[in-house]
N, C-alpha and C positions, 0 to 999 in steps of 0.2 A: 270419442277417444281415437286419437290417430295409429293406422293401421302398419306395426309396423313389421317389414321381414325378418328371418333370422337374417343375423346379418353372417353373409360369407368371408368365409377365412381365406382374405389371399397374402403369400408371402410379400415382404420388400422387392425382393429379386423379380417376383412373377407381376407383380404390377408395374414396375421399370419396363419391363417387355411388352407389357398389355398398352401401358402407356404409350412409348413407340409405334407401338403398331397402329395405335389410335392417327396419331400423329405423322405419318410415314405416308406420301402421296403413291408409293407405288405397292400399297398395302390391298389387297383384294377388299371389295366391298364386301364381300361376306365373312373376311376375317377380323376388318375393322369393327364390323356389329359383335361377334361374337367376346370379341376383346370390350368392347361398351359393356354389353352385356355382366359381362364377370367384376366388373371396376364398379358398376351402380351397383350391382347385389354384393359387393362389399362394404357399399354405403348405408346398406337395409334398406333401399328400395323395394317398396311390393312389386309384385308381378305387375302388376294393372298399369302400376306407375311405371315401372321399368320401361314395361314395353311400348307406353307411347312415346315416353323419352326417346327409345333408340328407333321406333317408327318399324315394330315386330308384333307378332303375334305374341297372346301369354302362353300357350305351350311352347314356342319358339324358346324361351325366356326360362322357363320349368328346364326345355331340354342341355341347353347349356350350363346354365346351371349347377344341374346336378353332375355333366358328365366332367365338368371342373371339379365341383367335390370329389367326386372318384378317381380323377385321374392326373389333376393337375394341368396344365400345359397340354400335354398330348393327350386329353381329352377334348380337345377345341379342334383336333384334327377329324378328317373326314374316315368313316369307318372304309375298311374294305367292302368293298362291292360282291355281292355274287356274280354268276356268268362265268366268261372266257378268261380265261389267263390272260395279262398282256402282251400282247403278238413280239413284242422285242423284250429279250431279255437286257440286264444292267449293261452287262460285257458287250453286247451289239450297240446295243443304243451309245456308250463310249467311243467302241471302233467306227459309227459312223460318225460322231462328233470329232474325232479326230480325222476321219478322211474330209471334212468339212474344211477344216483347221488348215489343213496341208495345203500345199498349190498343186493344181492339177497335172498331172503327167504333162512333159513336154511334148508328148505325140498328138496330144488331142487337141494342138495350138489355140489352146484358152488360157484368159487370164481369171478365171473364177468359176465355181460352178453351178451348173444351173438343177433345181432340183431333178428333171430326167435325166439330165448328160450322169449326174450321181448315181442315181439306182440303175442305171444301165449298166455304168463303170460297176457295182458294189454286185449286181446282179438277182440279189437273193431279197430287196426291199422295193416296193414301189417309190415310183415320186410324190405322190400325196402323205406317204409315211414319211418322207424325210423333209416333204414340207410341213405336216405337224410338229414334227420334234425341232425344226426350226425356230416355229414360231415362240412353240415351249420353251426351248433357248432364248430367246431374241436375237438370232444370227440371221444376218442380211446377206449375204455374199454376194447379191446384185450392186451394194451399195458402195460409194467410195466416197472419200471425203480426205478433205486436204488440210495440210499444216506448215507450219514455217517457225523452226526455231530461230530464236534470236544469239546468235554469235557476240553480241556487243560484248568487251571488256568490261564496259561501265554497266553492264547490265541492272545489276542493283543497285546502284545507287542512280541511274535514270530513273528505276523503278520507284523508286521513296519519291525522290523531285517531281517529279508529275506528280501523284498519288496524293500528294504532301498540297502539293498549290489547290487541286481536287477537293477536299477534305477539308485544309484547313491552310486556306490563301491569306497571304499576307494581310493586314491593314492597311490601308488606307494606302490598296492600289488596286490597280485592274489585272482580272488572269483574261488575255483571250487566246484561242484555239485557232489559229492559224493554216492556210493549205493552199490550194489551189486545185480544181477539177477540168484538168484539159481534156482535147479531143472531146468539146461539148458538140455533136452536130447539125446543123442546120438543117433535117429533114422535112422534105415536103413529100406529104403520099398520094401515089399517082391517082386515086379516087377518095370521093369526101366518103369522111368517117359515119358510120351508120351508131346513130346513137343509141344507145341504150333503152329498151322495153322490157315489160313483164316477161321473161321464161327466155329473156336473150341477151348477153352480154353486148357490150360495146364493139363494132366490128371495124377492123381497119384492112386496108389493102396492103399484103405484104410489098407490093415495088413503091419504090420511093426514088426521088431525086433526090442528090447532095445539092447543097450551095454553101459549102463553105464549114466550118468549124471555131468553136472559141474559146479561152481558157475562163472560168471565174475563181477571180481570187476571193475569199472567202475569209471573215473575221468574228467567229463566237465568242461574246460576250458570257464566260462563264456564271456570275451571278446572277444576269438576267436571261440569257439564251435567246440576246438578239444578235440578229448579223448585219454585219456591213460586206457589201460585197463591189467588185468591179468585176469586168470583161476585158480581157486582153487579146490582141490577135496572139502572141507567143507569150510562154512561162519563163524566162531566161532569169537572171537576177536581176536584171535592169528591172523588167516589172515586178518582179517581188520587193526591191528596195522601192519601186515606186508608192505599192500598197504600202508595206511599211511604214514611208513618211507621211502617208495619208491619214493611219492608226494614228500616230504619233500628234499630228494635228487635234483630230476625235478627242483624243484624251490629252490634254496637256497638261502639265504640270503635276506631274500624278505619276509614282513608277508604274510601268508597264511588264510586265509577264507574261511572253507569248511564247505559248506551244510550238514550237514544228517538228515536221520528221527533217529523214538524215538526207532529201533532196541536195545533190553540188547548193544547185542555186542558193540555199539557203547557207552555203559557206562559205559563198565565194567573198575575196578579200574586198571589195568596193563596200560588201554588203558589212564586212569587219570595220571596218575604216571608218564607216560611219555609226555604228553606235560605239566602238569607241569616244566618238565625240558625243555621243549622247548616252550617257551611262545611266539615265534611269530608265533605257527600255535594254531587256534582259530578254535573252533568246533560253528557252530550255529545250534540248532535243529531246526525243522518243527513243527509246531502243532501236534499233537497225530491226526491221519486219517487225516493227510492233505500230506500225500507224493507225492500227483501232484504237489507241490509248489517247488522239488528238480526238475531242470531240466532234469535231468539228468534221470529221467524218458521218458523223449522225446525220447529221443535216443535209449535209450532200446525198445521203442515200434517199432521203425525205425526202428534197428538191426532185431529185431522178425520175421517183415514183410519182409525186405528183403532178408536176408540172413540164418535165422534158419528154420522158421517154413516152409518152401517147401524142405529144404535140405534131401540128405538121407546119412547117416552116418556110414560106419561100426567101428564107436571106438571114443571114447573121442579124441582121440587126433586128431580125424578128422575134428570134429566141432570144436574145438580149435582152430585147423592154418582158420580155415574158418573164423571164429571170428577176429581171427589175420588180415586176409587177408580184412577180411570188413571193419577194423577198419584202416589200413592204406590209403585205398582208401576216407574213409571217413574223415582222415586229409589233402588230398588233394585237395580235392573238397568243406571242411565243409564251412561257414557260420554262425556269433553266431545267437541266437536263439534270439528275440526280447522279451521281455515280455511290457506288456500291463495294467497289470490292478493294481490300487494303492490298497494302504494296506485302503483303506474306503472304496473303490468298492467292496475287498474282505468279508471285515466283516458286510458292510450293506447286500450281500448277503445271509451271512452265518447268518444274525437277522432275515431276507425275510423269511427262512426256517424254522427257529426255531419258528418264529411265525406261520407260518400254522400249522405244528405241532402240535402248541399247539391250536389253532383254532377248532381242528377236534377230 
């Protein structure tokens, strides 16, 4: 006869949370178990079975349990401690979260503060106490990080057009991702690079020589996430309308839908003049500060990391064939690039922002 538990009573409401929390990546490992916990002993899981399911002990499993019978929810909480009282009262640990919060006096000519310059300024806490309650926070105030709204008019509705070709590209045509990555440079470093062994990274000589710099023009094949690329000595529109008509060859007979940002060059009037006369290649721009949205930026960070920025170069034409040579390996091996986030997900983010902003 199969052995079975009573089975525990939990509400709709308290399993929706336990649920969550199950589910929730920045949920404590010890409160996801105990949320397991309470959700199988409503299934009538025995103990035995319980506890290997969640990978506990069977008192572990007995203790929860029951102090959910008893208490609900805030039986899953951790009891009070005996010992010391805790050294900061509510009201303190506030006013130093707020002196956190603030900018530092302008006498102490900082732009942020550091847990000592704090407890020196506050005078009555150490710095290891306000680096706890930091971390307890997640306040960083060492840390800075940057952003760029997009001012565009057409903001939303560039926002859908991209998102839109992404998602769900026209038939029976081509979407590609369009750019150009100048000031590529031709670095050569003044001693050979020490390769790579057990317990030691890759070593290179900070001094280098220049010899020179190059643009590559670049063309992401959205469905398949191959690229076509060239080297230019300058980005001006001449060589962007040259890449262009090179796309244009690639793909004939086929309308064309190609990404770019708000670059002049991509608007200057020679560049107009001529798809006018070729009206089934379609330029769609990006927001103004949104050139993460050209994929085609992916690639160039991938190129960077694998193939330029360790390289060491005596001449343009050397990073070139290297460029050459990454880029046919990378039609080989490519995979398209998935995109993920709809054109609401983008722009309620980009309200998210604009409203702190103005918040502060």
């Amino acid at each position: 006869m199969a052995n079975h538990a009573k089975v525990l009573d939990v509400s709709e409401e308290d399993r929706r949370v336990l649920q969550s929390r199950v589910a929730a990546r920045t949920v404590s490992v010890r409160d996801r178990e105990r949320a397991q916990i309470v959700l199988l002993a409503a299934e009538g899981l025995p103990a035995g079975e319980l506890a290997a399911r969640v990978g506990c002990s069977r008192p572990t499993v007995t203790l929860w349990r029951n102090r959910y019978a008893k208490r609900g929810l805030a039986g899953l909480d951790d009891a009070p401690r005996s010992g010391a009282p805790p050294r900061l009262t509510r009201q303190r640990t506030d006013e130093i979260l707020a002196a956190t919060l603030a900018p530092p006096p302008a006498h102490l000519g900082v732009t942020h503060w550091s847990s000592r310059l704090l407890a020196r300024h506050l005078g009555d806490v150490s710095h290891t106490t306000i680096t706890r309650l930091w971390k307890s926070w997640q306040l960083q105030p060492w840390r800075a990080e940057t952003f760029k709204f997009s001012t565009d008019p057409e903001l939303v509705a560039k926002v859908h057009d991209i998102v839109g070709l992404y998602l769900h590209p026209p038939e029976n045509a081509v979407v590609l991702c369009v750019d150009e990555k100048s000031q590529i440079q031709a670095l050569e470093r003044t001693q050979p690079i020490l390769p790579l062994k057990p317990g030691q990274a890759e070593r290179q000589s900070h001094d280098y020589r220049r010899h020179g710099t190059t643009t590559l023009f670049a063309a992401l094949e959205v469905a398949t996430g191959k690229v076509a690329g060239a080297c230019y000595p300058r980005h001006r529109h001449e060589e962007f309308l040259k890449f262009l008509k090179q796309a244009a060859k690639t793909y004939p007979r086929v309308p064309l839908h190609v990404i770019v940002d708000n670059y002049s060059a991509h608007k200057h009037a020679d560049v107009k003049t001529w798809l006018a006369k070729n009206p089934r290649i379609q330029l769609h721009f990006t927001p103004t500060h949104s050139s993460w949205m050209n994929l085609v930026e992916s690639f160039f960070s991938i190129i960077t990391r694998q193939a330029i920025r360790r390289g060491s170069f005596t001449s343009v034409r050397q990073v070139t064939d290297a460029i050459a040579t990454f880029i046919d390996g990378w039609n080989d091996r490519c995979q398209p690039f998935t995109w993920t986030k709809t054109a609401d997900d983008i722009l309620a983010t980009a309200n998210r922002k604009a409203d702190s902003v103005t918040e502060h």
